[in-house]
matplotlib code that plots the C-alpha trace (Angstrom):
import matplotlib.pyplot as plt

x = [-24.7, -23.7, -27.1, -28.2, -25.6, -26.4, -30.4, -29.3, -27.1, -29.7, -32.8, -29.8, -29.7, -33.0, -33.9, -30.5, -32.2, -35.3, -35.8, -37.5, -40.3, -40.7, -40.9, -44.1, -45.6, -45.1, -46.5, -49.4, -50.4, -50.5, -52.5, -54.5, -55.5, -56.3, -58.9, -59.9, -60.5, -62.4, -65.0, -65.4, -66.0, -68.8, -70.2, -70.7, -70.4, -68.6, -65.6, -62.2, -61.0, -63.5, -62.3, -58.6, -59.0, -60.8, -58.6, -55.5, -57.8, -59.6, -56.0, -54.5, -57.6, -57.3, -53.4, -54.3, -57.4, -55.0, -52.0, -54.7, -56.2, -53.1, -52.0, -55.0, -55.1, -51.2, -52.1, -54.8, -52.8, -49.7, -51.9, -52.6]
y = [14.9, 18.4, 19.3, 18.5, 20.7, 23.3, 23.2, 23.0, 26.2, 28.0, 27.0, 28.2, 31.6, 32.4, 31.1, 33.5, 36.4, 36.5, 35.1, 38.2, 37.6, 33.7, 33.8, 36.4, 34.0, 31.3, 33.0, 34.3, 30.9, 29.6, 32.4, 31.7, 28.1, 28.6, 31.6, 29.7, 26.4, 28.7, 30.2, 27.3, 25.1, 28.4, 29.2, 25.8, 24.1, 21.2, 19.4, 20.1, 17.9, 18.7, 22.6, 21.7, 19.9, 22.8, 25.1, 23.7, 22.2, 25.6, 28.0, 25.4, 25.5, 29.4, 29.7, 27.1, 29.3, 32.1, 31.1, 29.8, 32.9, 35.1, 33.3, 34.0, 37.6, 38.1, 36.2, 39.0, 41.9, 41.2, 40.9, 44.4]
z = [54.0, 52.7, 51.8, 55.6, 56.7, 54.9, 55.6, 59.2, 58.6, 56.8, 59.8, 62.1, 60.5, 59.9, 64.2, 64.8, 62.8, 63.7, 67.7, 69.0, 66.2, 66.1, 69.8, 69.5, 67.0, 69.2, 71.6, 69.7, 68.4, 71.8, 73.0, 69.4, 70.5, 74.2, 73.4, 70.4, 73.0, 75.6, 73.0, 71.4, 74.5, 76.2, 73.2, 71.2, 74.4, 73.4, 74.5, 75.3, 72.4, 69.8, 70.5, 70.7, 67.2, 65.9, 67.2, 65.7, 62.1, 61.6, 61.2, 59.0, 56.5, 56.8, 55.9, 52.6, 51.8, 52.4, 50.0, 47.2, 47.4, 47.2, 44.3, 42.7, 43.4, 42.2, 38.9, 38.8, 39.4, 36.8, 33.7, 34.2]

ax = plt.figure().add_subplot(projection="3d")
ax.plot(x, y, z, "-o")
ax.set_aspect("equal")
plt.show()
C-alpha cells in the first residue's frame, strides 16, 4: 500500500510540475494522429481505420526504433 502511495505521489508531482508541457504533448499527439489520419486516408486512400491504426502503430514503432537506437549510439560514444 505504501508503495502505491508513493507512485501516486511521485505521478502527482511530476503532472503538478510539468502541466504547461504535458498538455502541449497532448495536444501535439492529437494533432499528430488527425494529420497523420488525413494523409494517410488522401494519399493512400484507404480507410479511416486502417489510417487510425497506422497512425497510432507507426509512432509507437518509431519511439522503440528510437530508444534502440539511442542506446546504441551512447554505448558508441563512451568507449571513446
Amino acid at each position: 500500500m505504501e508503495l502505491t502511495k508513493g507512485v501516486f505521489k511521485t505521478a502527482e508531482n511530476i503532472f503538478q510540475n510539468n502541466k504547461g508541457s504535458i498538455l502541449r504533448t497532448v495536444i501535439y499527439t492529437i494533432g499528430h494522429f488527425i494529420i497523420a489520419i488525413t494523409v494517410l486516408m488522401i494519399v493512400a486512400d484507404v480507410t479511416f481505420f486502417i489510417a487510425l491504426t497506422d497512425a497510432i502503430v507507426e509512432p509507437l514503432a518509431n519511439a522503440i526504433w528510437y530508444f534502440i537506437l539511442d542506446k546504441w549510439w551512447a554505448s558508441k560514444s563512451m568507449k571513446k
